[in-house]
N, CA, C and O atoms as CSV, one atom per row, in Angstrom:
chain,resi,resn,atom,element,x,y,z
A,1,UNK,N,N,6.222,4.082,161.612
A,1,UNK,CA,C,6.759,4.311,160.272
A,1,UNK,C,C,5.913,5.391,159.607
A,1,UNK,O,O,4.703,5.182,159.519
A,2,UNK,N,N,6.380,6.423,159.173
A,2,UNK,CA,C,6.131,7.740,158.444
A,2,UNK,C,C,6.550,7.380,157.184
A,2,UNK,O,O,7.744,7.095,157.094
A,3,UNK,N,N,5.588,7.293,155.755
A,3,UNK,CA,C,5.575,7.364,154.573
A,3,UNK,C,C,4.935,8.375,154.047
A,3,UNK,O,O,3.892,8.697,154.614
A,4,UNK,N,N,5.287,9.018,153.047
A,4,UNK,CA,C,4.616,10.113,152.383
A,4,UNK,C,C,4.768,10.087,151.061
A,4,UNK,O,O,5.781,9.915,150.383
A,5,UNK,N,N,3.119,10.365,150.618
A,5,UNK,CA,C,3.243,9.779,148.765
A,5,UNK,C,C,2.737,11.265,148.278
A,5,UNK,O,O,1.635,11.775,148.479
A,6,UNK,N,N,3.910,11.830,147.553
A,6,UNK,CA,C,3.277,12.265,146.766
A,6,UNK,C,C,3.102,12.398,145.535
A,6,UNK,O,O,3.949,11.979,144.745
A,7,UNK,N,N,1.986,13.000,145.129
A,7,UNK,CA,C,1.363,12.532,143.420
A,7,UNK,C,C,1.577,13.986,142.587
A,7,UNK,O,O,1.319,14.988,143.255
A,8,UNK,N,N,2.040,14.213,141.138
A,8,UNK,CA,C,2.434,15.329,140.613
A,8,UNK,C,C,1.516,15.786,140.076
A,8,UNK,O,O,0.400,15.327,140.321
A,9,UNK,N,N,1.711,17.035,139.001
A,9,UNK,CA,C,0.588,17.162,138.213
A,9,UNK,C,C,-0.236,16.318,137.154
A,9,UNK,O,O,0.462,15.492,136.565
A,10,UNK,N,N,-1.643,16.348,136.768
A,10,UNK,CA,C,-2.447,15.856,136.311
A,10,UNK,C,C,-3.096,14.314,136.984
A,10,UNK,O,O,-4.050,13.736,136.464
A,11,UNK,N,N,-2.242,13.717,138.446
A,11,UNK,CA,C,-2.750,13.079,138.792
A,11,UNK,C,C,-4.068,13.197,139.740
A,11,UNK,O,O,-4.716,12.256,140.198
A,12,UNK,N,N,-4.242,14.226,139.872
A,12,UNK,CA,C,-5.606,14.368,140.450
A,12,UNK,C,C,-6.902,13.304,139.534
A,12,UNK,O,O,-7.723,12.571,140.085
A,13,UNK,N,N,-6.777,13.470,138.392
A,13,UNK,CA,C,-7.296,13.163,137.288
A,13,UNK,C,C,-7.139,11.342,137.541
A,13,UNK,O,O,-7.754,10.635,136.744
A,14,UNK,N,N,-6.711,10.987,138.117
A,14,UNK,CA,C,-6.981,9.212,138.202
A,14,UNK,C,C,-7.994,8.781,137.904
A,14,UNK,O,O,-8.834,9.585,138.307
A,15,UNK,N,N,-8.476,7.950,137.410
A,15,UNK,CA,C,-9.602,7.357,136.977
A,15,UNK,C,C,-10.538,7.900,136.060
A,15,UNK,O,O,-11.649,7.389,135.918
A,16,UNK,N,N,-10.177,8.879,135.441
A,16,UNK,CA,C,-10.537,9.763,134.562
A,16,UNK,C,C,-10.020,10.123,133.372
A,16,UNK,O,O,-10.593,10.189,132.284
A,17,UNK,N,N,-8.913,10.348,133.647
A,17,UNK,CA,C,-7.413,10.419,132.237
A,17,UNK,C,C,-6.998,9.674,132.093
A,17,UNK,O,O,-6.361,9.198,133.032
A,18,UNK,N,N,-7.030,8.845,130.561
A,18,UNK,CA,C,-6.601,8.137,129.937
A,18,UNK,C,C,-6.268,6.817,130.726
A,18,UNK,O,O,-5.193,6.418,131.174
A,19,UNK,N,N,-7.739,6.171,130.760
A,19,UNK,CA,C,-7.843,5.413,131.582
A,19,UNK,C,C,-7.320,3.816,130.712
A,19,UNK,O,O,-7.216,2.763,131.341
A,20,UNK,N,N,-7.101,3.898,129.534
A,20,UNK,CA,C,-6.047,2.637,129.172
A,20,UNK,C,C,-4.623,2.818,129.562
A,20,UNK,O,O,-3.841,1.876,129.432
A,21,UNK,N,N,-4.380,3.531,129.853
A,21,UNK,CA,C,-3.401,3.998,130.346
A,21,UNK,C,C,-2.747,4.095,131.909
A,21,UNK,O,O,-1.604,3.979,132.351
A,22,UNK,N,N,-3.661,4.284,132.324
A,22,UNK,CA,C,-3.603,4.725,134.309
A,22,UNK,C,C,-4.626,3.955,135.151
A,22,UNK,O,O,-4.579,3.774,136.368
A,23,UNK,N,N,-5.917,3.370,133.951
A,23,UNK,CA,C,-6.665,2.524,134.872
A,23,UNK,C,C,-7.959,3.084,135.201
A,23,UNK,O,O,-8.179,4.054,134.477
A,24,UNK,N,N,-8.711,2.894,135.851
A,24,UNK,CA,C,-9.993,3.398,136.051
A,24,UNK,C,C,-10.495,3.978,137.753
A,24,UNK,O,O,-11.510,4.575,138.115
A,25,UNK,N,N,-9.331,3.510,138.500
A,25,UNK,CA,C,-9.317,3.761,139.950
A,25,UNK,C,C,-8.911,5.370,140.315
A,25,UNK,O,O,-8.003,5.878,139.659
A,26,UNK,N,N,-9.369,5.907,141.025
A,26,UNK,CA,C,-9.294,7.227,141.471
A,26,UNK,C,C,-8.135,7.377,142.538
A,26,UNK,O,O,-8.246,6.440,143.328
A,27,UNK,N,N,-7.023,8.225,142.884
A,27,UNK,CA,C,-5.903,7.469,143.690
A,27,UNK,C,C,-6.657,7.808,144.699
A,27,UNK,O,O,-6.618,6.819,145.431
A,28,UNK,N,N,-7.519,8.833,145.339
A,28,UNK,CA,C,-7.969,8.701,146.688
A,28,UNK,C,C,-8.759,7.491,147.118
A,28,UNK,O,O,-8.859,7.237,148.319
A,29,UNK,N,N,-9.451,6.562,146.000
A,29,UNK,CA,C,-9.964,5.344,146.252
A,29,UNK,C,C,-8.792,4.307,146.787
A,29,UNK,O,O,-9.000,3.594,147.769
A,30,UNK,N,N,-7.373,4.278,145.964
A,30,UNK,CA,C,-6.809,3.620,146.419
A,30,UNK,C,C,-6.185,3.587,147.599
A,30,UNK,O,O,-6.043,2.613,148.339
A,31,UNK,N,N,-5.690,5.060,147.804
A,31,UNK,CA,C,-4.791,5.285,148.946
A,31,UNK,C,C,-5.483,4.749,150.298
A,31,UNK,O,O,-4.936,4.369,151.333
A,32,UNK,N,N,-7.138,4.851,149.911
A,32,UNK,CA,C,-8.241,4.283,151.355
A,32,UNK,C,C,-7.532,2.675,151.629
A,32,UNK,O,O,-7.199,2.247,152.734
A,33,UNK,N,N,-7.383,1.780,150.025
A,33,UNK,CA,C,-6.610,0.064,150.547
A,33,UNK,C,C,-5.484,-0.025,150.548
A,33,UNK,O,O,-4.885,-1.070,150.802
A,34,UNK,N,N,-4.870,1.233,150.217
A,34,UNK,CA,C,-3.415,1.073,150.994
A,34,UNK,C,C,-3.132,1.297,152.436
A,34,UNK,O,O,-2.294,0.687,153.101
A,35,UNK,N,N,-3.827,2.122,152.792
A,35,UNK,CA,C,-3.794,2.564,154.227
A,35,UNK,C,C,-4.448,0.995,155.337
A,35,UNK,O,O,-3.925,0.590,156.376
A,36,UNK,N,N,-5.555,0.490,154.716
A,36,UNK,CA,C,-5.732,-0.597,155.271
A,36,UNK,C,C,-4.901,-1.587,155.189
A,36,UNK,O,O,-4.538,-2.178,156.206
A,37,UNK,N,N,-4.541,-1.866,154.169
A,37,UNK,CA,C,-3.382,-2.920,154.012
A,37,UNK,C,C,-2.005,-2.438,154.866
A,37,UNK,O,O,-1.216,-3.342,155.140
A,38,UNK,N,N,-1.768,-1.467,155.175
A,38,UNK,CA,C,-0.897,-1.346,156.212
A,38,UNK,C,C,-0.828,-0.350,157.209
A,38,UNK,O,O,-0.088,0.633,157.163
A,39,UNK,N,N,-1.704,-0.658,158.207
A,39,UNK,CA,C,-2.176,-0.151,159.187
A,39,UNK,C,C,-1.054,0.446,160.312
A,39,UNK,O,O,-1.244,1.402,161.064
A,40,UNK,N,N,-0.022,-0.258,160.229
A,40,UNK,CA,C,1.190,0.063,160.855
A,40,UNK,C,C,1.674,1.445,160.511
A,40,UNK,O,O,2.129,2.243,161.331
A,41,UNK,N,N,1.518,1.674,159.077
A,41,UNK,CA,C,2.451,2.854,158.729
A,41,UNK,C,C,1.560,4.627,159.003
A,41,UNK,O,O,0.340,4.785,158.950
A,42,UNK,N,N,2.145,5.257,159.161
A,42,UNK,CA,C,1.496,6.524,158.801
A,42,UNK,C,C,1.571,7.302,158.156
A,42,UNK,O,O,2.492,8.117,158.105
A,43,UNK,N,N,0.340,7.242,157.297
A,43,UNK,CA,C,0.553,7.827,155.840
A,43,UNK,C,C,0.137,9.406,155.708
A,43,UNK,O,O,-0.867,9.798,156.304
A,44,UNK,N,N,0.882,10.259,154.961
A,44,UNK,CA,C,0.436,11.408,154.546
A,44,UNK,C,C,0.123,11.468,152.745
A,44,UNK,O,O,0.709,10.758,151.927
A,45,UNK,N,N,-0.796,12.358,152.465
A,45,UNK,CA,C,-0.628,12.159,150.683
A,45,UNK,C,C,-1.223,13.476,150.807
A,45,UNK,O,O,-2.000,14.021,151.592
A,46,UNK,N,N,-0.322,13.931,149.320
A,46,UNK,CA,C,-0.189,14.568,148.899
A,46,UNK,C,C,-0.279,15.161,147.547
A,46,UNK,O,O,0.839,15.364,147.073
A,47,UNK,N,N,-1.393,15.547,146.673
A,47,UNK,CA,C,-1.065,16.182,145.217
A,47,UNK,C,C,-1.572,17.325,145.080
A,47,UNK,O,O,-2.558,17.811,145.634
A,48,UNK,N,N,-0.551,17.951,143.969
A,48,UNK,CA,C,-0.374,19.188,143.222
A,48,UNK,C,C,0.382,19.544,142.447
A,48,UNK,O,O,1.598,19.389,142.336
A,49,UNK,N,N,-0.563,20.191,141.712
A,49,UNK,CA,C,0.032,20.441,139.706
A,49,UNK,C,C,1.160,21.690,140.001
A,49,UNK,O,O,1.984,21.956,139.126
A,50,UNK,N,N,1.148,22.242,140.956
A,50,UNK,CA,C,2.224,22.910,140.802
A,50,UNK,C,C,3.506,22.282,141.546
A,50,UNK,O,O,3.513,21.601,142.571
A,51,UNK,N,N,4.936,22.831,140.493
A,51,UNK,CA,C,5.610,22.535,140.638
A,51,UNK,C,C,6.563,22.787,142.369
A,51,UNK,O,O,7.250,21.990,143.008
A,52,UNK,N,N,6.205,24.162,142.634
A,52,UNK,CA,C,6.395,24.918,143.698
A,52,UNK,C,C,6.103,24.210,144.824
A,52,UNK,O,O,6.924,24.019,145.721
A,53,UNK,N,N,4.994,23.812,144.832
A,53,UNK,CA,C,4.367,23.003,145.882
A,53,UNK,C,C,4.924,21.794,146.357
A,53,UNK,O,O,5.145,21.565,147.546
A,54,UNK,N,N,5.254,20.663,144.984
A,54,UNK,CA,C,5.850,19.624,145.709
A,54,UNK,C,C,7.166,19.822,145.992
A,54,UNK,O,O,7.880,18.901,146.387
A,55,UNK,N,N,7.561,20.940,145.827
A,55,UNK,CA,C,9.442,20.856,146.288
A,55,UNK,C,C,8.907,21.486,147.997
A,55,UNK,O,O,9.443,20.930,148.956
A,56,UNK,N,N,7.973,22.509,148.256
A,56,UNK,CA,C,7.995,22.476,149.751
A,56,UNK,C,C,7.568,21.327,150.258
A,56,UNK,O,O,8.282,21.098,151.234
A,57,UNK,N,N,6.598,20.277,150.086
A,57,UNK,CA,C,6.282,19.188,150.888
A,57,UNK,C,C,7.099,18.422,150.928
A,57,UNK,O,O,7.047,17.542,151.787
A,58,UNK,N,N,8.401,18.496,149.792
A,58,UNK,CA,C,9.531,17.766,149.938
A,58,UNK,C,C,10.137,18.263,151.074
A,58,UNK,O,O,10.684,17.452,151.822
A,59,UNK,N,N,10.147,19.608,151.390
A,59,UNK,CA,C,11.090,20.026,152.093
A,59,UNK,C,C,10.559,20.005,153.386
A,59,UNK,O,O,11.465,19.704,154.162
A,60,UNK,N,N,9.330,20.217,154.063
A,60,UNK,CA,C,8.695,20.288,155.114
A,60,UNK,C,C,8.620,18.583,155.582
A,60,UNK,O,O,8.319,18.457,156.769
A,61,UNK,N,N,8.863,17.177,154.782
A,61,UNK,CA,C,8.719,16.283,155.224
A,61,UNK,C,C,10.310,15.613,154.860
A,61,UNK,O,O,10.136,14.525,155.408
A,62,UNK,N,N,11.220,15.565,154.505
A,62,UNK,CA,C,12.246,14.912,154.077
A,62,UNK,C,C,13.393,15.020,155.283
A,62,UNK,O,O,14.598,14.834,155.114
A,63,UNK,N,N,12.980,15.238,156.077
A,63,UNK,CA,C,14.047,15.286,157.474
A,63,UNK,C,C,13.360,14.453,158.412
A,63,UNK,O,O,14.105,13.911,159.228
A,64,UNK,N,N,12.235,14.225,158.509
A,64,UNK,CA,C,11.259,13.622,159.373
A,64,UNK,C,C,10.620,12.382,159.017
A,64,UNK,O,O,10.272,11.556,159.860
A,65,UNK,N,N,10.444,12.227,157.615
A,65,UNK,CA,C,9.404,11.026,156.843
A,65,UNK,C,C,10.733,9.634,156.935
A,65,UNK,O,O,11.950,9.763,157.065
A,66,UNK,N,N,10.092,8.658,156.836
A,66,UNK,CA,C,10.722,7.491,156.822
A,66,UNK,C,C,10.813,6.775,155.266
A,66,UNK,O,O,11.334,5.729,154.880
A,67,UNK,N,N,10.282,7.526,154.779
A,67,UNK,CA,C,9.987,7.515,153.050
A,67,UNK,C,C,9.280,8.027,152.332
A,67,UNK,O,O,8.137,8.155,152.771
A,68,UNK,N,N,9.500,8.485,151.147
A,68,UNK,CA,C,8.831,9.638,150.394
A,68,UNK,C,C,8.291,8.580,149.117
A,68,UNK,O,O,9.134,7.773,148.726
A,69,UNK,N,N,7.422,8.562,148.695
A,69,UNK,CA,C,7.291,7.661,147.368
A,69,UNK,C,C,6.370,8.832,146.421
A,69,UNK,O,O,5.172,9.108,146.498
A,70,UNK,N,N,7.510,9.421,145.452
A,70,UNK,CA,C,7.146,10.674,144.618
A,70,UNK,C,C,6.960,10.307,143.121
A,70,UNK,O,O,7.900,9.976,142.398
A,71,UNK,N,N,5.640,10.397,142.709
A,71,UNK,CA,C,5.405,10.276,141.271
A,71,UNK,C,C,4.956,11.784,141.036
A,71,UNK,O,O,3.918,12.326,141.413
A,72,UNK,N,N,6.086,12.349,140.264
A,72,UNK,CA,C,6.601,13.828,139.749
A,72,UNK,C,C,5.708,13.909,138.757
A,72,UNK,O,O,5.626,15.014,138.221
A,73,UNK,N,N,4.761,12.739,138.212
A,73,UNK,CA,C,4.171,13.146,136.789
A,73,UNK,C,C,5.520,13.655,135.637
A,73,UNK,O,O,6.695,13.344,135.439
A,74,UNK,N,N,4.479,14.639,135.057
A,74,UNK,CA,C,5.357,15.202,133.856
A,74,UNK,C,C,6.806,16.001,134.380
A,74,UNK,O,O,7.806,16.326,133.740
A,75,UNK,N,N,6.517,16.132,135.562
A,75,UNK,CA,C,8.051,17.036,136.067
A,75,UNK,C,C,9.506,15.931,136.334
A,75,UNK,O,O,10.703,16.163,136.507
A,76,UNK,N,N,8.819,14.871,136.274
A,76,UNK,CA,C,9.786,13.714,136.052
A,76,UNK,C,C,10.871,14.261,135.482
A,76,UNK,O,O,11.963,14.226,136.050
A,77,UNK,N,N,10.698,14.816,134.321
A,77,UNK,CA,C,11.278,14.938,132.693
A,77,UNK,C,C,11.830,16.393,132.740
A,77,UNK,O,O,12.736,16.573,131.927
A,78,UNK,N,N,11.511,17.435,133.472
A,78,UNK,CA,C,12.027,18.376,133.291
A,78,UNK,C,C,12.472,19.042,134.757
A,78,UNK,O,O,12.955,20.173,134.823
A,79,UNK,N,N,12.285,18.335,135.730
A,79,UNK,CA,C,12.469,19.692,137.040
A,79,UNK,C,C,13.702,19.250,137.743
A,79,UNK,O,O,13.994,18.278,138.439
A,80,UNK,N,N,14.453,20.533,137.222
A,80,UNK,CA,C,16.026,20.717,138.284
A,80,UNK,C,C,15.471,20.442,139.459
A,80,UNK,O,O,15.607,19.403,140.105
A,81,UNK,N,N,14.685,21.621,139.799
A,81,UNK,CA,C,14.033,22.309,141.335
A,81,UNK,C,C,13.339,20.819,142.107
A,81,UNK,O,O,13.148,20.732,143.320
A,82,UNK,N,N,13.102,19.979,141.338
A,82,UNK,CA,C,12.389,19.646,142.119
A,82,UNK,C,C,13.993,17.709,142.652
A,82,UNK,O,O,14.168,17.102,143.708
A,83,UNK,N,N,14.636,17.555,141.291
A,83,UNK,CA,C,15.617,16.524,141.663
A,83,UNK,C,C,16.597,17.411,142.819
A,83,UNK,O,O,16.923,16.823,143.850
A,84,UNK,N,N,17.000,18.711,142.613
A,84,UNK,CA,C,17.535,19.833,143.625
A,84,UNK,C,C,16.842,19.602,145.180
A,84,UNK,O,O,17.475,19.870,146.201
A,85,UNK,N,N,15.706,19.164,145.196
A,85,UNK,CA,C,15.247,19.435,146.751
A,85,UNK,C,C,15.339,18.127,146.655
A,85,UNK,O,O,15.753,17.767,147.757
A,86,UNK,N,N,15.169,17.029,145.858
A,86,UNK,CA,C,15.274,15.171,146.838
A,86,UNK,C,C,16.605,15.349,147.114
A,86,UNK,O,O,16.781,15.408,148.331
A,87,UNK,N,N,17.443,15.440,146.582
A,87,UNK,CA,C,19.299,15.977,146.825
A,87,UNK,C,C,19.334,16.972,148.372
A,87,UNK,O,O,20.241,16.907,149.202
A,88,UNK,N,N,18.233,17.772,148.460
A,88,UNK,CA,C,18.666,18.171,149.738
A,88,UNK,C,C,18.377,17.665,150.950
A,88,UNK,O,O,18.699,18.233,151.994
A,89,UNK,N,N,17.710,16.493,150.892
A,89,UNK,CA,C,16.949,16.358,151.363
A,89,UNK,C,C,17.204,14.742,152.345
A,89,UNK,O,O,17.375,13.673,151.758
A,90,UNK,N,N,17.183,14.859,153.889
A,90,UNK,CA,C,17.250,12.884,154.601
A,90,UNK,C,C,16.411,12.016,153.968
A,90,UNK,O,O,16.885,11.067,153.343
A,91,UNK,N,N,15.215,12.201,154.036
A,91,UNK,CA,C,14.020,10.989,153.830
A,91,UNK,C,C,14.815,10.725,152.310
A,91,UNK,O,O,15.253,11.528,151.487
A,92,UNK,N,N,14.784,8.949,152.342
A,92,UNK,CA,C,15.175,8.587,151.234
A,92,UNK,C,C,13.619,8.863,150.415
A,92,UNK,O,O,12.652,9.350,151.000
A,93,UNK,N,N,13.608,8.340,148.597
A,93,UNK,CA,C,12.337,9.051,148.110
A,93,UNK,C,C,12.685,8.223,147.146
A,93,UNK,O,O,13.804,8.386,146.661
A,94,UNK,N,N,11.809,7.113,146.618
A,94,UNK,CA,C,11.607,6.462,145.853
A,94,UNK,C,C,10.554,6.892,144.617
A,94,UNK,O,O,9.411,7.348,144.633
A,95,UNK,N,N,11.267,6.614,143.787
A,95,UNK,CA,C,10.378,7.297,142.350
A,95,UNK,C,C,9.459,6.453,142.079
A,95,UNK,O,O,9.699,5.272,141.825
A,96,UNK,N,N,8.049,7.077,142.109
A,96,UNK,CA,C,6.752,5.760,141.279
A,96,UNK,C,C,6.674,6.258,139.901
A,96,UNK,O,O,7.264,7.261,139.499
A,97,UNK,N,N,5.964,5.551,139.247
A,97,UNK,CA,C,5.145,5.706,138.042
A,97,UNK,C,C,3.861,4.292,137.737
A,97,UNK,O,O,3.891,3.062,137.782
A,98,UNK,N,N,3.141,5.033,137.520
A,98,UNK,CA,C,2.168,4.155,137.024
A,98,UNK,C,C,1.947,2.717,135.740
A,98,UNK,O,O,1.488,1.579,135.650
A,99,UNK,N,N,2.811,4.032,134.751
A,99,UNK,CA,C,2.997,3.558,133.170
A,99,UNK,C,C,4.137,2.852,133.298
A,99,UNK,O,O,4.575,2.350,134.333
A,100,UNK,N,N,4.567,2.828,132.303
A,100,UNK,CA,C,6.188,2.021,132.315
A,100,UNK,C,C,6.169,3.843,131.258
A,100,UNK,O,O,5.420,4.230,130.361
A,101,UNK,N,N,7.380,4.525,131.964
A,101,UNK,CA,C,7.856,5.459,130.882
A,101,UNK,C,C,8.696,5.057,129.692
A,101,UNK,O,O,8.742,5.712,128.652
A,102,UNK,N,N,9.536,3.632,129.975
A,102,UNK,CA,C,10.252,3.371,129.296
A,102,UNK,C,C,9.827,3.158,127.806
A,102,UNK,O,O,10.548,3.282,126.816
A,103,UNK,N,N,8.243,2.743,127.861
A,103,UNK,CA,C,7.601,2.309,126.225
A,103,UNK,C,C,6.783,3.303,126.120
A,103,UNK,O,O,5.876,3.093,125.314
A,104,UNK,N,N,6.765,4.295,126.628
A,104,UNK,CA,C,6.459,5.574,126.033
A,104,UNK,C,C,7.407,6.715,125.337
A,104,UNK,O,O,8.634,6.656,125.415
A,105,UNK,N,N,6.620,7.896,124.560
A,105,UNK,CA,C,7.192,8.696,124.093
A,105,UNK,C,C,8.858,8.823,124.455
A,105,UNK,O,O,8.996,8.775,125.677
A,106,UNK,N,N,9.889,8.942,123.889
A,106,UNK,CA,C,10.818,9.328,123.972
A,106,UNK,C,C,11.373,10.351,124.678
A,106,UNK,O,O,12.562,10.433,124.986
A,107,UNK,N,N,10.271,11.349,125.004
A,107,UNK,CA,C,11.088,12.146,126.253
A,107,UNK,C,C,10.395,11.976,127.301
A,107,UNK,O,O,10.209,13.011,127.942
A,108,UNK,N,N,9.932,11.026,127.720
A,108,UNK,CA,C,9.571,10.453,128.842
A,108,UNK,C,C,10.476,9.430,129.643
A,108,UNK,O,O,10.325,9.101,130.820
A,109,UNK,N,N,11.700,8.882,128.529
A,109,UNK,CA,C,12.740,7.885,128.936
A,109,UNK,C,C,13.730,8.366,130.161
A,109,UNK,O,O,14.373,7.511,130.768
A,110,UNK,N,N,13.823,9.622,130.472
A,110,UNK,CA,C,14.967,10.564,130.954
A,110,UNK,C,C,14.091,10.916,131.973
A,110,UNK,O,O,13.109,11.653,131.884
A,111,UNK,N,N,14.577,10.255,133.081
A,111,UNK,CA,C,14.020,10.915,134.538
A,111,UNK,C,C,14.867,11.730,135.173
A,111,UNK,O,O,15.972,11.192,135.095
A,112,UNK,N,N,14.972,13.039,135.934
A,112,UNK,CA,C,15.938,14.090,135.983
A,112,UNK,C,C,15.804,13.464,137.582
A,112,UNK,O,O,16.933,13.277,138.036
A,113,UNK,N,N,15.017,13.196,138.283
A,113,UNK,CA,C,14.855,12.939,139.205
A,113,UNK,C,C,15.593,11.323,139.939
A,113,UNK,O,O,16.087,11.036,141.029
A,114,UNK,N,N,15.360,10.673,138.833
A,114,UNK,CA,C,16.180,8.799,139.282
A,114,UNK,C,C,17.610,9.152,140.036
A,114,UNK,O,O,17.782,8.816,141.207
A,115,UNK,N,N,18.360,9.673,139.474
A,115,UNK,CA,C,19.476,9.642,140.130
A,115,UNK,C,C,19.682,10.138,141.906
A,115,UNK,O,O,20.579,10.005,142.739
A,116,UNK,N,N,18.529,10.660,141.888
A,116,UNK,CA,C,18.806,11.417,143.368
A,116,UNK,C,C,17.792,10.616,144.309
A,116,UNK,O,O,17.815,10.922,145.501
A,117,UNK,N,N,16.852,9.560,143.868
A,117,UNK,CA,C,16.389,8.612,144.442
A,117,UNK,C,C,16.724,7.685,144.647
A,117,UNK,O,O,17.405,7.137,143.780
A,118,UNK,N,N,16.378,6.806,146.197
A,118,UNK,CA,C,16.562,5.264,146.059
A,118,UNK,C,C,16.678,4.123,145.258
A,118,UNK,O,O,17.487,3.202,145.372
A,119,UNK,N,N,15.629,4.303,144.290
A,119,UNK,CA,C,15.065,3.411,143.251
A,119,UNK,C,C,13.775,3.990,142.452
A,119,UNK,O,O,13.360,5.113,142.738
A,120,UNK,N,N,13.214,3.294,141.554
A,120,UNK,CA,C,12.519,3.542,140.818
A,120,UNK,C,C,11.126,2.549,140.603
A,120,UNK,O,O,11.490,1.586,139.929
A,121,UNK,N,N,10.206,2.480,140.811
A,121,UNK,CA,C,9.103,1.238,139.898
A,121,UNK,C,C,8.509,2.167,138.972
A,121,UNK,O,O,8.390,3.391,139.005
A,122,UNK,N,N,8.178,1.321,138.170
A,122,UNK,CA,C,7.548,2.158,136.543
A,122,UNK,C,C,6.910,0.965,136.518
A,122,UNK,O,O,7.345,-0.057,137.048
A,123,UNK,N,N,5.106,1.130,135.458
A,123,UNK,CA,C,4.714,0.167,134.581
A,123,UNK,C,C,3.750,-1.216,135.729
A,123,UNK,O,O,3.103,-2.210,135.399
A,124,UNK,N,N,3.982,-0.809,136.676
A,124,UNK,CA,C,3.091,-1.722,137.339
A,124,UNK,C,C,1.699,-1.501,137.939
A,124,UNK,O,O,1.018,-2.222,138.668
A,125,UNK,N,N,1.446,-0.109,137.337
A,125,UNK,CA,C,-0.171,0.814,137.346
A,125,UNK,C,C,0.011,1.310,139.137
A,125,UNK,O,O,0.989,1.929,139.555
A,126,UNK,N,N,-0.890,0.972,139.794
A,126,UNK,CA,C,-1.153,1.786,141.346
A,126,UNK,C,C,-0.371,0.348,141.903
A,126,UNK,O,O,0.566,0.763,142.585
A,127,UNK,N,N,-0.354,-0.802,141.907
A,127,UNK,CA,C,0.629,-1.575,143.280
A,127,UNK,C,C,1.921,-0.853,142.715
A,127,UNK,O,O,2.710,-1.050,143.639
A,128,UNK,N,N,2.453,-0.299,141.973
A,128,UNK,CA,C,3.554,1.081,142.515
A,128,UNK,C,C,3.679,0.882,143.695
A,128,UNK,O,O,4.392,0.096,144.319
A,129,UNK,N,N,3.008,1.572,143.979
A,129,UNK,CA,C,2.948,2.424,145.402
A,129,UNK,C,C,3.156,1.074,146.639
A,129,UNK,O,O,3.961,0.930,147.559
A,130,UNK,N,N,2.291,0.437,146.255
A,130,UNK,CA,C,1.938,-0.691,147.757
A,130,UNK,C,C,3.658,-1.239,147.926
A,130,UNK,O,O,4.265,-1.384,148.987
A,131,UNK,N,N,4.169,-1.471,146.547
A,131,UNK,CA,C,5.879,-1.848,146.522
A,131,UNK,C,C,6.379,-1.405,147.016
A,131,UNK,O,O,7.025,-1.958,147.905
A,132,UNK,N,N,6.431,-0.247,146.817
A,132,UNK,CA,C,6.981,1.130,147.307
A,132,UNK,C,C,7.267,1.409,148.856
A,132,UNK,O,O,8.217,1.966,149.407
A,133,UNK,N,N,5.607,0.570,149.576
A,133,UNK,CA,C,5.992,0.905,151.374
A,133,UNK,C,C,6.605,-0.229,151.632
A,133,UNK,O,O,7.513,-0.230,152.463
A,134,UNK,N,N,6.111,-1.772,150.770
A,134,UNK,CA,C,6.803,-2.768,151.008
A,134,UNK,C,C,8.389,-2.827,151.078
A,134,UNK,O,O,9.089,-3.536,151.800
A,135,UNK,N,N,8.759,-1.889,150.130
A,135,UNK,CA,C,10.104,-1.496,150.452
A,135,UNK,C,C,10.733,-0.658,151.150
A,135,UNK,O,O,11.963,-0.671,151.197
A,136,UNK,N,N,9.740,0.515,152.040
A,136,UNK,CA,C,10.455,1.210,153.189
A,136,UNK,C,C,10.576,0.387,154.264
A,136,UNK,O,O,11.505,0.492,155.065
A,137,UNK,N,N,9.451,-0.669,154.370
A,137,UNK,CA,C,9.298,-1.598,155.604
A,137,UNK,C,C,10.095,-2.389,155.403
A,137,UNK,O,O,10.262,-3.313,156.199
């Protein structure tokens, strides 16, 4: 099993930015007990603030990956280009989020991206993600 997570802009910043918010864990700390916790799968990860970037790793892995689990960050909210390449794309791609967008700011409610994904988790901080393979598996 081939999973691939990738993380958008400003998540580099985990455990650092607005840590009532996102928590105090660094995602490369986590991704180390996700990978243990499921030893079966093979994981790739992936982040970058540019937008450019995650539409090619979309595109270089979405014919091949067995699941994509993409937290777009702020591009959630605004990127054609990037809901345009999960649309072009086999590997199904499940949307994370950390926060719940829903009880945030108001233009954070509108994901451009949900519709062209599997599903969605919001609001459950980093086991996001662990859901996330639990549900490719």
């Amino acid at each position: 099993m081939q999973i691939v997570i990738i993380n958008g802009p400003n998540l580099n910043l985990l455990g650092k930015r607005e840590p009532g918010i996102y928590g105090n864990e660094s995602f490369e700390d986590y991704f180390e007990k996700l990978k243990t916790s499921f030893p079966q799968v093979s994981f790739t990860y992936f982040q970058s603030n540019s937008e450019g970037a995650i539409i090619d790793i979309l595109h270089e892995n979405g014919f091949t990956a067995d699941g994509i689990l993409l937290n777009a960050g702020g591009y959630t909210h605004t990127s054609v280009a990037i809901r345009d390449a999960i649309a072009a794309i086999k590997s199904p791609v499940l949307e994370i989020h950390i926060s719940n967008i829903h009880a945030r700011e108001e233009f954070r409610h509108t994901s451009m991206i949900a519709p062209k994904c599997v599903g969605s988790i919001c609001g459950l901080g980093m086991k996001g993600y662990k859901l996330g393979v639990e549900f490719f598996l």
